[in-house]
N, C-alpha and C positions, 0 to 999 in steps of 0.2 A: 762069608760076610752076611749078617742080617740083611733082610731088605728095606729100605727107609719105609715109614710110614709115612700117608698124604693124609694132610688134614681134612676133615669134613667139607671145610671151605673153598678147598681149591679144586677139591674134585667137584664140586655145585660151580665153578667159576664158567668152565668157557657154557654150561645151558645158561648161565643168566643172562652171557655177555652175547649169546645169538635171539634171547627172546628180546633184551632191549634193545638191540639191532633192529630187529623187525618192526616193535615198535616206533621208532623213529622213520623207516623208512614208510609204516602207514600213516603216521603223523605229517609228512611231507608231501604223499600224495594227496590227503586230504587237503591240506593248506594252500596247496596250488590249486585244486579245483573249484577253490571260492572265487568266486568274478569277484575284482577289487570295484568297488565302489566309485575310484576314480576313472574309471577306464567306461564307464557307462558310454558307450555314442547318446548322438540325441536323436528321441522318437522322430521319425522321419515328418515330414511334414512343419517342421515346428524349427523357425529359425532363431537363435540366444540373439540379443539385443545387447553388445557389451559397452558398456559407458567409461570410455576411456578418461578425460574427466575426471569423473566421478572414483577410481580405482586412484588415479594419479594422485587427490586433493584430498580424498575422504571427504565430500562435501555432498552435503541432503541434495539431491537434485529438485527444481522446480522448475515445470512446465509449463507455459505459457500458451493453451491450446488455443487463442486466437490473441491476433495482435488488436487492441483496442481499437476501433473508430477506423482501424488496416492504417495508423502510426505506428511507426516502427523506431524503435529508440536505440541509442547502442547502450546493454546491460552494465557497461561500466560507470555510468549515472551512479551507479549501485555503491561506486565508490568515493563517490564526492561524497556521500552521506556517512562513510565508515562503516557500510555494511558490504562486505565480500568473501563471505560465510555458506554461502550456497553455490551451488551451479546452477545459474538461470537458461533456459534455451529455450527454444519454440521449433526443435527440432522431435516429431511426434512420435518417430522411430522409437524414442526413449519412454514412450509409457509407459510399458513393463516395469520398468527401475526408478521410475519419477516418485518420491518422498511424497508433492501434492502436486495438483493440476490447476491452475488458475482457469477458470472458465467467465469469459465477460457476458453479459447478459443478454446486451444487447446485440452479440452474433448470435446467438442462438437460433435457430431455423423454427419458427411453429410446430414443423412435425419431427423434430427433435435431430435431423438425420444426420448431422453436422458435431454431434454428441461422441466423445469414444463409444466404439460396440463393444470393445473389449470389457468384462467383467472389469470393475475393479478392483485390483487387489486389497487385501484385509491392508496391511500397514498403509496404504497410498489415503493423500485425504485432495478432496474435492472442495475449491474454494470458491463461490461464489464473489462477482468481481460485479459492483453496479457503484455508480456516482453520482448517477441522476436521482434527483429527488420521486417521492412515491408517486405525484400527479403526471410526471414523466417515465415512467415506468413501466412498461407493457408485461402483459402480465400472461405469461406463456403457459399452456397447462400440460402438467403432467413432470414440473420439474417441483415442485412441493415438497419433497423430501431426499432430493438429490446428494445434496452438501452436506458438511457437514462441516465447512466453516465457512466465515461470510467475511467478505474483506469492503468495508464499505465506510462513507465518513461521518457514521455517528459512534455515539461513546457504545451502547452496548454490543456494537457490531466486535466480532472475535477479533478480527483484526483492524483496528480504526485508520484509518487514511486521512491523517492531515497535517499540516506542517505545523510543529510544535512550540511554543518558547522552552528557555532553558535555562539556569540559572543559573546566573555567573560564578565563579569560584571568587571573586573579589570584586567589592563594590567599586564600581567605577566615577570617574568623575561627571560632572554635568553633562551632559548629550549636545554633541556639537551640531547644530540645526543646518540644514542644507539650506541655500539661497533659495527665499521664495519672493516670488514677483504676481504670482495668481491667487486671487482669496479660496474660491468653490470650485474644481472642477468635477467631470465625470465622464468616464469615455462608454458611450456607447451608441449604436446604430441610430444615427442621426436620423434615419427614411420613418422611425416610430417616432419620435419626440410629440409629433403633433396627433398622431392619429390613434396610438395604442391606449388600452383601457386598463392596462396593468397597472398595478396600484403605484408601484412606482414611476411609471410617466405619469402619474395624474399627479402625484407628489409631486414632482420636479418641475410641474406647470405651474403650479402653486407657489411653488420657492424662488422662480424665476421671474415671478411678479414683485420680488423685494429684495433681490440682490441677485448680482450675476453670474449667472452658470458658465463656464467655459467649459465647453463642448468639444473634447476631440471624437468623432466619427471614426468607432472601431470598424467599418464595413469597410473604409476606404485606407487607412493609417496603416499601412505597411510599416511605418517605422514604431509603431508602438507594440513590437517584439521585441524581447530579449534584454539589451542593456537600455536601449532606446526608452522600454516601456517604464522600468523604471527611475531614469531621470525625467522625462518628462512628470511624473506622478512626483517627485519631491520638489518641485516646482510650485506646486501647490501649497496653500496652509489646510484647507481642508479638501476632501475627498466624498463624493459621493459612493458608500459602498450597500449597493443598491441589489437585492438580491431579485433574482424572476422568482422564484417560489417562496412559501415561510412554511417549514416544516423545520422540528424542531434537530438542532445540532447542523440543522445545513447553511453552515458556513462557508464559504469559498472563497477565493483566490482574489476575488474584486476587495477582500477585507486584507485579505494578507498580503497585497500590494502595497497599498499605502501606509501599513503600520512598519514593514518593513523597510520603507522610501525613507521614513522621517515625515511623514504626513498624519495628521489626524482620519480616522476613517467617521464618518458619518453614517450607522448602521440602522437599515432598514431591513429588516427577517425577521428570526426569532424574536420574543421578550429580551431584554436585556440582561435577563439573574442565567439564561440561557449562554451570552454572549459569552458570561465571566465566568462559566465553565473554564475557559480558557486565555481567555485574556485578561488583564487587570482593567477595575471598572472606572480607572483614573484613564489609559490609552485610548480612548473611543467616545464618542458623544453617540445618543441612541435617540430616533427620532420621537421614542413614545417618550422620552422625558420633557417633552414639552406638548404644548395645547396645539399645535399645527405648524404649517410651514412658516404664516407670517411671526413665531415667538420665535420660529426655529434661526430664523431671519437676522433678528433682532439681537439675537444670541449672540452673532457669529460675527456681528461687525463692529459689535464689544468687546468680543476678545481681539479684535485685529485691533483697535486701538489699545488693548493691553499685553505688554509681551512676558509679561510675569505669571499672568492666567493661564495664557496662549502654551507657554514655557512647563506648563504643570501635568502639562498634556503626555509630557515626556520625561518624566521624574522613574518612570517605572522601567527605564532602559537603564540604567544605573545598577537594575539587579538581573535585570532578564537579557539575556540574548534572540533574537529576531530574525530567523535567515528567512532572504526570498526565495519564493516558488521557482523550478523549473519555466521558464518564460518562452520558450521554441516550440513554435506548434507542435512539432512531433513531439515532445516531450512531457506532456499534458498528464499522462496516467505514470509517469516514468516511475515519480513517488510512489505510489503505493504501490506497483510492483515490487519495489525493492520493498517494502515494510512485508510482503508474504514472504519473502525470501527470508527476511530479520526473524520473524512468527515460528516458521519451521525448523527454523538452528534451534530459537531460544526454548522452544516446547513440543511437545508430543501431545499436546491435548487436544482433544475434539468435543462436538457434542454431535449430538443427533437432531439434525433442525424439521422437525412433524410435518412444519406446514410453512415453509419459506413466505406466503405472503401473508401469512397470520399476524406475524411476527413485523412486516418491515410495509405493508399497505394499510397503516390501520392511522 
C-alpha cells in the first residue's frame, strides 16, 4: 500500500500551535505585572476625606468655614425656600471635596491664620460673605484677591443676598389690610432717640414735633422676634424704615418688615429710583419726596383720613408676592447662605476679583 501524503499544512500545524502557545503565555505574564490602577494604596501620610453625603445625593457640597456673627442655624432653612440642591456643612474635614467655601469677613483674623492653609483646589471657588455696608467694613489686608465670588446684598455682587418679590401666576383680588390702630411707628434703641447724630434720629426728632412716633425699644422688646415682630409691625399704617448707613442697594430688613406686615414703609437710605430697583414705586413713601419732616407730616395725616389713597399703597400685592425675612436671631444670615448654595447648583461661573476693596469700598 502507497503511503498517505500529509499536506503542507498539517505538517506546519503543531510549530504554529506551540509558537502561539508561547505567545499567549508571555502575553499573560506581561498582563499580570501591570499594577492595576485601582489597587494604588495611598502615599502614606495623606488621609482621603470621603463625603458620604455627597456620594449618596450627588450634590455640589458648600462649606461654610465660619458660622456668621458664631449663629448657628439649622441648614434645613434651606428648605422653606425650595432650595435643597447642595449639601451645606461647616464640617472642615470636607475641604478637599467642597464645590465652594463660604468665608464671612468679618471672622477673618488680621493675620489671616484663621484662613484654610490648604492650597485651593482648581474646581473649588472661594466666596466672599460681607452684609455690612462699606463704612462698616474693616478692611483686612492681604485678602485683595482671595475670591473669586462675593455673595453680598447689592445687585452687582455675584451672588446678591436679599429677599425678593415675585410675581404672581394670577392676578389677585384687593389686599385684605390687617387691623390697624397706630398711625407711625418705629422700633428702635430707645437709649439714642435723644442723643445720637445719625441722620436719622435728627429726622425723627423732627417728625415727632408734628405727629406721633410710637416707639417700640428694640434694646429691651424681647417679644419683637419672630411672629411677635411681625404682628406688631402690621399694627401700624405706616413704618419708619430707617436705614444706619445710605450706600447705594443697601436695603435691609427694617424695609422688608413692614412691606411684608401689610404696612407702608417710610424709606430713608438710598434715592428712591435706587429703592425701585426692587420694589414698586407705588409700595413705599420716600422721605426725599418731600421738603422735610414737617410736609412729611402733613402727608401722612391726610392719608389717615383718606382710606382710598391710604389703600393705593397696596394695589401692587395684587400682582407681587411679599415673603417675610427669617425673624430669629440665630437666623439673620440664614438667607443668603442658602442663596450660595442656590449659585453653585445653578452655575460654574466665577471671576477673578483684582482688588476686593476696589470694587465694594469706593
Amino acid at each position: 500500500m502507497a503511503p498517505i501524503s500529509t499536506s503542507p499544512f498539517l505538517r506546519a500545524l503543531p510549530k504554529v500551535t506551540i509558537v502561539l502557545a508561547g505567545v499567549i503565555v508571555l502575553f499573560l505574564m506581561y498582563y499580570r505585572s501591570i499594577p492595576s490602577p485601582r489597587c494604588h494604596p495611598p502615599p502614606k501620610g495623606v488621609t482621603r476625606h470621603t463625603n458620604t453625603s455627597q456620594k449618596k445625593t450627588s450634590k455640589p457640597v458648600v462649606l461654610l468655614w465660619f458660622w456668621p456673627d458664631d449663629k448657628q442655624f439649622d441648614f434645613q432653612l434651606c428648605k422653606d425656600l425650595n432650595i435643597n440642591s447642595c449639601h451645606l456643612t461647616d464640617d472642615r474635614s470636607l475641604y478637599s471635596v467642597a464645590n465652594a467655601v463660604v468665608i464671612f469677613h468679618k471672622a477673618i483674623k488680621d493675620d489671616l491664620s484663621n484662613l484654610p492653609t490648604t492650597p485651593r483646589p482648581k474646581f473649588q471657588r472661594w466666596i466672599w460673605f460681607n452684609m455690612d455696608p462699606p463704612t462698616s467694613t474693616r478692611k483686612i489686608p492681604g485678602i485683595e484677591d482671595f475670591f473669586n465670588l462675593t455673595l453680598n446684598y447689592r445687585r452687582d455682587a455675584d451672588i446678591p443676598a436679599r429677599w425678593q418679590l415675585t410675581v404672581k401666576k394670577q392676578i389677585d383680588k384687593e389686599f385684605e389690610l390687617p387691623e390697624k390702630y397706630l398711625l407711625v411707628c418705629w422700633i428702635v434703641n430707645a437709649n439714642n432717640l435723644n442723643t445720637s447724630t445719625e441722620a436719622r434720629y435728627s429726622y425723627y426728632r423732627e417728625l415727632a414735633k408734628h405727629i406721633k412716633v410710637n416707639i417700640f425699644d428694640s434694646s429691651s422688646a424681647k417679644n419683637l422676634k419672630g411672629e411677635n415682630y411681625f404682628i406688631t409691625i402690621s399694627k401700624c399704617k405706616f413704618f419708619l424704615s430707617f436705614e444706619d448707613s445710605v450706600h447705594p442697594d443697601y436695603i435691609t430688613d427694617t424695609f422688608n418688615g413692614p412691606l411684608s406686615a401689610g404696612t407702608v414703609p417710610i424709606a430713608l437710605g438710598p434715592p428712591r429710583r435706587n429703592y425701585e430697583n426692587f420694589f414698586p414705586s407705588t409700595s413705599f413713601i420716600h422721605i426725599n419726596d418731600f421738603s422735610g419732616p414737617f410736609a412729611l407730616a402733613e402727608y401722612l395725616l391726610e392719608v389717615d383720613e383718606d382710606n382710598e389713597a391710604y389703600m393705593n399703597y397696596f394695589q401692587w400685592r395684587r400682582f407681587y408676592n411679599v415673603r417675610r425675612h427669617f425673624n430669629e436671631e440665630n437666623q439673620e444670615f440664614a438667607h443668603a447662605v442658602c442663596q450660595a448654595c442656590r449659585h453653585i447648583v445653578l452655575t460654574n461661573e466665577f471671576r477673578v476679583v483684582r482688588d476686593l476693596y476696589k470694587w465694594y469700598l469706593i
